[in-house]
Steps between C-alpha positions, in 0.01 A plus 500: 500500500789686520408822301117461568412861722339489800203644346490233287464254770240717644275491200586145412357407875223700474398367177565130636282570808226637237528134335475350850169689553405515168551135330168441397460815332620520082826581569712533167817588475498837378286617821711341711794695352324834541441437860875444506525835297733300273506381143359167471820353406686683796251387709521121409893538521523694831217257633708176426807641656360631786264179569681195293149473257340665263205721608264266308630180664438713890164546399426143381590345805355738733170403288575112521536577905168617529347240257641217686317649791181531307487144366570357833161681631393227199182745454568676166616289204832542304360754263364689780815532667711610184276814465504589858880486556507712139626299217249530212663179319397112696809376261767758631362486852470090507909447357663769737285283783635216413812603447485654852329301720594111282112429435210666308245735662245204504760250681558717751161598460357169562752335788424552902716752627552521826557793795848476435486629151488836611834473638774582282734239354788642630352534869335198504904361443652709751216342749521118416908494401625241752719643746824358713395695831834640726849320437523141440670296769863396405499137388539230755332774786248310642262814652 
């Protein structure tokens, strides 16, 4: 990021909190961009270096978040749940799932899920990682 201003990063954050309040409005690119007050190809540049992936990929999985908790409610079908996380295409919405999450809307959809699956992967791992608790005894020690 190295010659990326600090105003930069200010509008980049502020239009990346506008896509984590905003995801299931039609946000294209080019709006995006303007809320960065940059051009769109600045903005997709600056976004990647600042965040590691592009503006577009952000926004899909911040959509595929919510969806996944919107099928596991298991009251609105697939379709229904493309719309309201905003993607207009079932196609688009039902690969980047997949690729994701490793099964199709309807899958996961379809399959119990239970309490648990509101924990994050990578808490739920911290939480059930076996652990070696204080020192081990030196071989032989018969505490």
């Amino acid at each position: 990021m190295g010659d990326m201003s600090t105003e930069d990063l200010v509008r980049l954050r502020r239009t990346r909190d506008r896509m984590d309040r905003e995801y299931a409005e039609p946000l294209d690119m080019a709006e995006l961009a303007r809320t960065a007050l940059m051009s769109p190809g600045h903005f997709q540049r600056s976004f990647r270096a600042a965040y590691g992936e592009t503006p577009y990929s952000y926004l899909m999985t911040r959509r595929i978040e919510r969806a996944k908790a919107l099928l596991r409610r298991g009251d609105l079908s697939v379709t229904e749940v493309c719309l309201a996380v905003g993607c207009t295409s079932l196609g688009s919405f039902s690969s980047r799932f997949t690729e994701l999450v490793g099964e199709t809307p309807s899958a996961y959809r379809s399959r119990p899920h239970e309490e648990s699956a509101v924990i994050p992967s990578c808490v739920a791992r911290t939480f059930t990682r076996p652990r070696r608790h204080g020192p081990r005894p030196p071989v032989g020690d018969t505490r």
